[in-house]
C-alpha positions in Angstrom: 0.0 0.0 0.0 2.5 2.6 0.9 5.5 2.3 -1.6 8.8 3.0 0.5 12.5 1.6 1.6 13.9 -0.6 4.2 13.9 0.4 8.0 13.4 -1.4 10.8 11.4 -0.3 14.0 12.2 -2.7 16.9 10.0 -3.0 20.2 12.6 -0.2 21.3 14.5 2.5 19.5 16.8 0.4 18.4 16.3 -3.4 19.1 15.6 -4.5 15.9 18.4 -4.2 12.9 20.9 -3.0 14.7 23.4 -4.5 12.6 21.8 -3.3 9.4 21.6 0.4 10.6 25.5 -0.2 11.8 26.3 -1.1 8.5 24.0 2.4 6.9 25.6 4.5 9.5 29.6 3.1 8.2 29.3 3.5 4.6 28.0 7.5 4.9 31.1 8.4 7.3 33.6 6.2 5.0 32.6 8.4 1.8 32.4 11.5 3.7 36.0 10.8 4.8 37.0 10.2 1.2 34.9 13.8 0.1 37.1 15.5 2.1 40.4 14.1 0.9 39.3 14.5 -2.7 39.8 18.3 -3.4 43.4 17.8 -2.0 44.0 14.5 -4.2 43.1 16.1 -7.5 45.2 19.2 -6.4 48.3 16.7 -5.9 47.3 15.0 -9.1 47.0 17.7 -11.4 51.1 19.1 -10.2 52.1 15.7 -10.6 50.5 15.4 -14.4 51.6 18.8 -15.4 55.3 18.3 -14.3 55.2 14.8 -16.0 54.0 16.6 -19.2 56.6 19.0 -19.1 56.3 23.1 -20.0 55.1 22.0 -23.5 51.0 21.3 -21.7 49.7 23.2 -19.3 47.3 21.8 -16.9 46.9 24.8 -14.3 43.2 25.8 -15.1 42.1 22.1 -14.1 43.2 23.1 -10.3 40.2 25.1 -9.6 38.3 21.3 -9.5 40.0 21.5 -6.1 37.7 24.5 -4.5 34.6 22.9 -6.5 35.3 19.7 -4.9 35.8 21.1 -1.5 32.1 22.6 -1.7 30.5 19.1 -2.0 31.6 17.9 1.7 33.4 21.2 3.3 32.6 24.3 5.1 33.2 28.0 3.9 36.6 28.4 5.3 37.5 24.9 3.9 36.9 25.6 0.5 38.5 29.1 1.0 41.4 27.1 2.2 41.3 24.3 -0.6 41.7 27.8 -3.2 44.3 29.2 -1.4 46.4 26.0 -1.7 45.3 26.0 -5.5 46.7 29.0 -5.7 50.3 28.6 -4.0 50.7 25.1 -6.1 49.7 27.5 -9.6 52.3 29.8 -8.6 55.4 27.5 -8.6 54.1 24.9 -11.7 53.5 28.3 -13.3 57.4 29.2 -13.3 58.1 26.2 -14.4 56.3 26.3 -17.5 57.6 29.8 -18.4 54.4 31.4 -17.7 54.3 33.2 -14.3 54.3 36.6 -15.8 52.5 36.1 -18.7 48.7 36.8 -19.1 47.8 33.4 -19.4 48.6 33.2 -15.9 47.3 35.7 -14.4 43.5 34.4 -15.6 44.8 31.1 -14.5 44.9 32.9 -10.9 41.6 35.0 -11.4 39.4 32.0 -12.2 41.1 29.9 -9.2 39.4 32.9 -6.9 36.3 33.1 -9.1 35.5 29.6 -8.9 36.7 29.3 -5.5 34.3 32.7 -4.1 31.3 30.1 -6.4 32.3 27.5 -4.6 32.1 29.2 -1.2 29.1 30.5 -1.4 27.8 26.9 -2.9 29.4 25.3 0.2 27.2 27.5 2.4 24.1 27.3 0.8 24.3 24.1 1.1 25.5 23.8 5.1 22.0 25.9 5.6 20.0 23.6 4.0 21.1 20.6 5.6 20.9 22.4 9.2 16.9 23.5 7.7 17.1 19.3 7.2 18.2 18.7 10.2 15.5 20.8 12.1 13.0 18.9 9.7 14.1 15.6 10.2 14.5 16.0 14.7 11.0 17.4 14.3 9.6 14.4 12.1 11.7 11.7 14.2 9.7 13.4 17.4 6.0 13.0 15.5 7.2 9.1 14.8 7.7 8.7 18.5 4.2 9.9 19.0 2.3 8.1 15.9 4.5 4.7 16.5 5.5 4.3 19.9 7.8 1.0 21.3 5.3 -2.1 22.1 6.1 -3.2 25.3 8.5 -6.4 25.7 5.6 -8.0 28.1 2.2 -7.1 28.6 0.3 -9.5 31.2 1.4 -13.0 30.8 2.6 -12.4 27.0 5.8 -11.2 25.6 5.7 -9.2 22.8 7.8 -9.0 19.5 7.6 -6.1 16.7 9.0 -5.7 13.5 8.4 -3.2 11.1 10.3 -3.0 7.8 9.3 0.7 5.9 9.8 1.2 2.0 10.9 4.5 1.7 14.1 5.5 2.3 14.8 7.4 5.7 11.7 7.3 7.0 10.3 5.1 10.1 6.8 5.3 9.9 4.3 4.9 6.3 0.6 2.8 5.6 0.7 0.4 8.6 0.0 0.9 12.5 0.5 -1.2 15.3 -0.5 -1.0 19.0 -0.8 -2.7 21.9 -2.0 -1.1 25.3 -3.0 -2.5 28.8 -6.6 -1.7 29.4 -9.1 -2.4 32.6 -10.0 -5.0 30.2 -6.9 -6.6 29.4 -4.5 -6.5 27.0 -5.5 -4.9 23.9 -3.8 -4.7 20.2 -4.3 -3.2 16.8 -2.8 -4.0 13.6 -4.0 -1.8 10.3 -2.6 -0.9 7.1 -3.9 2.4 5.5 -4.9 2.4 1.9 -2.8 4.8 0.0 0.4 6.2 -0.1 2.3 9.5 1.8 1.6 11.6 4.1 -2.5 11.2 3.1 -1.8 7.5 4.7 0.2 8.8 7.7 -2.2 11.0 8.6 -5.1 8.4 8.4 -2.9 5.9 10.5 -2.9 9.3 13.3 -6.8 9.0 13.4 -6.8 5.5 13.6 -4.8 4.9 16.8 -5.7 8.0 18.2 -9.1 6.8 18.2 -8.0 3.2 19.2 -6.4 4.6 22.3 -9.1 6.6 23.4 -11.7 3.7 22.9 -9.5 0.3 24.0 -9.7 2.0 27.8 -13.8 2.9 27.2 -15.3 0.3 25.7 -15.8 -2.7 27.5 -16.6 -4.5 24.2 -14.0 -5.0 21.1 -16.7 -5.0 18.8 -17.6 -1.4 20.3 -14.3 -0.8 20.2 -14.1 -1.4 16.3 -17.6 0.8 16.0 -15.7 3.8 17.5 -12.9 3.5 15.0 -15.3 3.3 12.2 -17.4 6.5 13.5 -14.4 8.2 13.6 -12.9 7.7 10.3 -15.8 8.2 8.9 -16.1 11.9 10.0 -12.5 12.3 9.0 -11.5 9.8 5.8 -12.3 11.7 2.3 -13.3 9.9 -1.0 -12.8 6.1 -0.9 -9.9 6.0 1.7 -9.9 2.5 3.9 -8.0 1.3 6.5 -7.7 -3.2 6.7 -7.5 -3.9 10.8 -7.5 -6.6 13.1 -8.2 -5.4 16.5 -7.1 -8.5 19.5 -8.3 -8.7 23.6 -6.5 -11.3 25.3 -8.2 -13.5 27.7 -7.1 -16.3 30.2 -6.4 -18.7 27.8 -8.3 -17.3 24.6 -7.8 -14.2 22.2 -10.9 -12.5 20.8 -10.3 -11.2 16.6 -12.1 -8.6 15.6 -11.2 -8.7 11.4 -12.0 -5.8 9.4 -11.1 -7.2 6.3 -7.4 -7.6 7.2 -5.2 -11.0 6.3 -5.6 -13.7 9.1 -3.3 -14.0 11.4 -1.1 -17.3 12.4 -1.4 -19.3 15.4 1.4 -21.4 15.6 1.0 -24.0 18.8 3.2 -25.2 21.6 3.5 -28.3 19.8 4.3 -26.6 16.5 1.2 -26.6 14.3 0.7 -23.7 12.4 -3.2 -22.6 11.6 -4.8 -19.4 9.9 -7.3 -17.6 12.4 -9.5 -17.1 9.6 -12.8 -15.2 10.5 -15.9 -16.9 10.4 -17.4 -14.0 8.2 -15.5 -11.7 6.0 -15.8 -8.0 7.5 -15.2 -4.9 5.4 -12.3 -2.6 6.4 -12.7 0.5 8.3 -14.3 3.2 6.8 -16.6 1.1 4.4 -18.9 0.3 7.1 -21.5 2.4 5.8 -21.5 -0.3 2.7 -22.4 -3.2 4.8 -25.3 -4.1 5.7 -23.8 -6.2 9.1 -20.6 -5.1 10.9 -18.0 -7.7 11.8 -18.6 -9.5 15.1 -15.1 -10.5 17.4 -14.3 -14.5 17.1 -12.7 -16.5 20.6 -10.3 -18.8 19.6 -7.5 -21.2 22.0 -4.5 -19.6 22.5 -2.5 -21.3 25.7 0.4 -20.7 27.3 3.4 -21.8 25.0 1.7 -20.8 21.8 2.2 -17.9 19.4 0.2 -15.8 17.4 1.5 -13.5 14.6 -0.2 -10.6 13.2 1.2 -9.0 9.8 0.3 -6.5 7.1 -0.1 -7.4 3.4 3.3 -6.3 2.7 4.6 -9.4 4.3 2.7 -11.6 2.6 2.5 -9.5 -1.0 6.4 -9.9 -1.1 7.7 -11.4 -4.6 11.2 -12.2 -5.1 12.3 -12.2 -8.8 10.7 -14.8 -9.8 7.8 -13.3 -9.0 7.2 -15.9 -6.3 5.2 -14.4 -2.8 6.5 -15.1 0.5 5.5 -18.3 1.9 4.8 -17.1 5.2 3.1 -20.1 6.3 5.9 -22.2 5.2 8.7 -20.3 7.6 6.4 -18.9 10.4 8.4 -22.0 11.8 11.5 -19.9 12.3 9.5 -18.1 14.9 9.7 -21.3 17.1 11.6 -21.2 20.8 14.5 -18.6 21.9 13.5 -15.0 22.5 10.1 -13.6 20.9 12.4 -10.7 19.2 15.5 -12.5 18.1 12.7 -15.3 16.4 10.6 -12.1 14.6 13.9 -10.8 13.6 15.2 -13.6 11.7 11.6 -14.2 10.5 12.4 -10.2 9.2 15.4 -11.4 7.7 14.3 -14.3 6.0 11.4 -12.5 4.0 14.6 -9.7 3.0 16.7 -12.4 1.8 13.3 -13.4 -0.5 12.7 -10.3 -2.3 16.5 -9.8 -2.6 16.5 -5.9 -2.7 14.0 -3.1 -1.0 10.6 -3.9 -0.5 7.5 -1.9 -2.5 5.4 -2.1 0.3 5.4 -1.7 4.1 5.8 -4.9 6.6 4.8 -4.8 9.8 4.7 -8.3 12.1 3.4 -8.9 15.6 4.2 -11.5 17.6 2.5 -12.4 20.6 4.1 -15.5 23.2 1.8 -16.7 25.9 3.6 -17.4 28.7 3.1 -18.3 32.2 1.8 -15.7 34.4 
């Protein structure tokens, strides 16, 4: 639904992909380390061709790429810097070609500091729109943290797993939600994926847990729960906007499903059996209510200590590799079997990666829920 790139969003800040966002943050500081060195390279590289070449060629005019370079990755005084050392090495390879008080040379020298005052002013145009970026970016980061906040690692007697794997590049959050809260009523969850794309979708997923955080700690029913959602998107959704969802309540040794047209979820047994929690009638998603003549009703099925469920978005399930193939799901929600709740969603993560072989088109978001004992 929402077409971005690969990030993942832990149960914590940073749980999930660590190594993944270790290896994003070393390439970024390796070629910013090699920007820097590069104005000073060609410099060295253009006196070494132009005293191999002899007074014959001259190569001085190609030393103003040093202050152009310098703007990419450098500061004002750096490329001022960068000019002035173009400038002492044109002197000197100047006398030796016979030209250092000839005209020639003395545009040589003027279009050194031309290019260089350019490339100033380049290099701090550009240093004000990356601190504007900045600002943008700790401001967007602080919305995220407010839209999609950590799950909890244990909520009652379950621990709890998250993984959510955005499309598009740099950003955290897109189409799908997630939430789990601890109500009078017991442990609650969400799991929706917003028709649409950009910041149209974002903004729906807003109203959608807003609304589901407001109405998990109100209602004392999920299916009144699920009316309250559809009442409010429907005073705020426009044209034919629709969010799929599955809202959960846990109980002592059952889990109530309220589907609104969203994929089943998996519930993979203690004793490793894996079964789709299909609903016992299809419901429309949110926000088509009005287009039904029934609303969905909340389904009880077994889930015991020692067994699993796992709630996904379409994105998951809609991944081809290049073949084409989807991602059998079904097939490796085995991998999710024993060890730590995160480290078994994580390699579950990595798994449907390694399947589609490059960045997904489409938001993945899993849930995993462990019963344990209390």
């Amino acid at each position: 639904m929402a077409r971005e790139f690969l990030v993942v969003w832990g149960d914590s800040a940073a749980s999930a992909g660590e190594g993944d966002a270790g290896r994003l943050r070393t390439r970024p500081v390796t070629s910013r380390g090699a920007l820097r060195w590069l104005p000073f390279v060609v410099l060295f590289a253009v006196a070494v061709i132009d005293l191999l070449a002899g007074p014959s060629l001259g190569f001085l005019p190609l030393l103003t790429l040093g202050p152009t370079f310098a703007s990419v990755s450098g500061g004002v005084r750096r490329t001022a810097m960068v000019g002035l050392v173009a400038i002492v090495i044109c002197v000197p390879l100047a006398y030796y070609n016979g030209l250092l008080l000839k005209r020639q040379n003395t545009i040589t020298i003027v279009t050194i500091v031309g290019v260089t005052a350019a490339s100033m002013l380049a290099a701090h145009l550009r240093l004000k729109r990356e601190r504007e970026l900045a600002n943008v970016r700790l401001v967007a980061e602080a919305a995220q943290r407010v839209l999609l906040r950590p799950v909890p690692r244990r909520a009652a007697d379950l621990r709890v797993a998250l993984s959510y794997t955005s499309a598009a590049a740099e950003a955290r959050i897109g189409g799908d939600l997630y939430e789990v809260v601890t109500t009078p009523h017991g442990v609650r969850l969400l799991i929706g994926d917003v028709q649409g794309k950009g910041l149209e979708a974002v903004e729906t997923a807003a109203w959608v847990l807003g609304a589901f955080r407001e109405a998990a700690y109100d209602e004392a029913e999920l299916s009144e729960v699920g009316e309250r959602l559809e009442a409010s998107l429907a005073r705020h959704l426009s044209g034919e906007m629709f969010v799929t969802a599955i809202l959960a309540e846990v109980h002592r040794s059952e889990i109530s499903l309220f589907n609104c047209g969203h994929p089943a979820p998996l519930l993979i047994s203690s004793d490793g059996r894996i079964t789709p929690l299909d609903p016992p009638h299809e419901g429309l998603p949110l926000g088509l209510g009005s287009l039904a003549a029934d609303r969905p009703k909340a389904h009880r099925v077994m889930f015991e200590n020692g067994d699993q469920i796992l709630l996904f978005t379409d994105g998951v399930i809609e991944a081809r590799n290049t073949a084409g193939e989807f991602y059998p799901l079904t097939e490796r929600a085995g991998l999710l079997m024993g060890g730590d709740p995160q480290a078994a969603l994580d390699s579950l993560r990595g798994d449907l990666v390694r399947h589609v072989g490059g960045p997904l088109l489409d938001d993945a978001a899993m849930l995993l829920l462990r019963r344990i004992p209390a």
